[in-house]
C-alpha positions as semicolon CSV with decimal commas, in nm:
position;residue;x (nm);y (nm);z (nm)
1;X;-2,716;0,984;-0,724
2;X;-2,724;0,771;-1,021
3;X;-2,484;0,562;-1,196
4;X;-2,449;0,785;-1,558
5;X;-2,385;1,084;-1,262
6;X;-2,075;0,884;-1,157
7;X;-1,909;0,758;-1,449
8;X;-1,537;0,955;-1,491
9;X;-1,506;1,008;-1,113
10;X;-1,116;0,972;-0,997
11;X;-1,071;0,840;-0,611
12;X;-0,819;1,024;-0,411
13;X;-0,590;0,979;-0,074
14;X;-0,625;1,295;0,120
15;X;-0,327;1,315;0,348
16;X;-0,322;1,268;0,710
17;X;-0,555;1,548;0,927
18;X;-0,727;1,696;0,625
19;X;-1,093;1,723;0,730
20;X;-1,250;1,922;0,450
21;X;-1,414;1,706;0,192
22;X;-1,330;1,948;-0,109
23;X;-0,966;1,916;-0,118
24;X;-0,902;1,712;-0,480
25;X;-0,689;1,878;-0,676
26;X;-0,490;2,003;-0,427
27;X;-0,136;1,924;-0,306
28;X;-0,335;1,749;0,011
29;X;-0,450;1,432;-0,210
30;X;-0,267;1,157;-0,406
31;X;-0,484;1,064;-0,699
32;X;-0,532;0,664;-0,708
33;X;-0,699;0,694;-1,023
34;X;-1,078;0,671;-1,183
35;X;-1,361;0,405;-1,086
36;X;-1,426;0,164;-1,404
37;X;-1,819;0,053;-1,376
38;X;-1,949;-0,291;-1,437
39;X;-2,301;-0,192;-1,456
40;X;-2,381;-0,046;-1,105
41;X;-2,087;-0,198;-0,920
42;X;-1,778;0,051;-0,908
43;X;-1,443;-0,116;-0,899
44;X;-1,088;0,075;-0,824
45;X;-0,789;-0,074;-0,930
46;X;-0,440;0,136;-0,813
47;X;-0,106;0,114;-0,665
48;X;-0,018;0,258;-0,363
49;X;0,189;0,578;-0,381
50;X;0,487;0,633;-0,167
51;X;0,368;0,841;0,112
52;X;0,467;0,863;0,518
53;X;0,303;0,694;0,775
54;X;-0,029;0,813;0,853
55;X;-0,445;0,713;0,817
56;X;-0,544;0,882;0,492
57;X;-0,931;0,905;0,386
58;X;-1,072;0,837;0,072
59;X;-1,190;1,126;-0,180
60;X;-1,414;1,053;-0,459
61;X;-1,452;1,349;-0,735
62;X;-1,719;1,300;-0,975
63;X;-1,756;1,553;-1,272
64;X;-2,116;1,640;-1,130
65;X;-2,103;1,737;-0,797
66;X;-1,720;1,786;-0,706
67;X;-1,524;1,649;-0,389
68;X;-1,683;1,447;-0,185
69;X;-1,493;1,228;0,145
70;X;-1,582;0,829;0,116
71;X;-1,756;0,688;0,391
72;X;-2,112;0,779;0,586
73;X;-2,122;0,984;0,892
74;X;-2,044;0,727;1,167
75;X;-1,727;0,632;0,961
76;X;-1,493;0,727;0,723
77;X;-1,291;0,488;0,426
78;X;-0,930;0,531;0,528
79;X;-0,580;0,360;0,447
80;X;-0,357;0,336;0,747
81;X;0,050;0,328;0,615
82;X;0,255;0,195;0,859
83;X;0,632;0,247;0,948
84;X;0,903;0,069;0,729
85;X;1,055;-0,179;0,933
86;X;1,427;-0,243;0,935
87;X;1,448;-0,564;0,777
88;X;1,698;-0,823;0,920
89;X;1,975;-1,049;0,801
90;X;1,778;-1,395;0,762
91;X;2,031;-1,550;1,041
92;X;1,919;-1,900;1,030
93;X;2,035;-1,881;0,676
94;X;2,346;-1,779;0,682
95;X;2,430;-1,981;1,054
96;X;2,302;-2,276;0,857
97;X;2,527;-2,188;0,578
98;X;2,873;-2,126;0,823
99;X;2,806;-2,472;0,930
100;X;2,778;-2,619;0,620
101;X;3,131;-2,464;0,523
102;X;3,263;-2,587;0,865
103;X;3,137;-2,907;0,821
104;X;3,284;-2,957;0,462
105;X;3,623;-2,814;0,611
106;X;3,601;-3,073;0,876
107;X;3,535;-3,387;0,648
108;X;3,818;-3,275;0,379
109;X;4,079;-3,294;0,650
110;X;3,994;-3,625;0,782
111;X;3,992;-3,739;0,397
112;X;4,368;-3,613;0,415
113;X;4,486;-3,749;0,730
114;X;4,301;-4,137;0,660
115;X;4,529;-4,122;0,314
């Protein structure tokens, strides 16, 4: 396919266990947006949607010859969102901090007793 053939095509994320290739435009995909050409190098610039965990494939729509899934036969572009992890106090902070304060409280009652 040539270059001219390609230039307006948007790249989708088709959500996790769709196998058909012509699913753009669909409630299945997440648009990412369109490829921006530097001569005959693509480039795709996005930001990743909130979405659940799960591997989603690439989908490339060009205005010439519809949906198409990104990748060859042996293997397929995908984007693997993982779980949110609970995020934790930062412990060593704040245990750092309690000592601090103990330490203070320690050193303005020896100031008072030494007076």
């Amino acid at each position: 396919m040539a270059v001219a053939s390609l230039v307006g095509t948007e790249v989708y994320l088709a959500d996790p266990g769709v196998s058909v290739a012509a699913v753009c435009d669909t409630t299945q995909v997440h648009l990412l947006g369109p490829l921006s050409w530097i001569g005959s190098i693509a480039q795709l610039t996005f930001i990743v949607p909130a979405l659940p965990p799960g591997s989603y494939t690439f989908r490339a729509r060009t205005p010439s010859a519809g949906c198409w899934i990104i990748g060859s036969t042996d293997a397929t572009l995908t984007f693997e969102v993982l779980p949110s992890q609970p995020s934790e106090p930062p412990w060593g902070i704040l245990m750092s901090l309690g000592f601090v304060g103990l330490l203070a409280l320690v050193v303005v009652r020896r100031r008072r007793r030494i007076r």
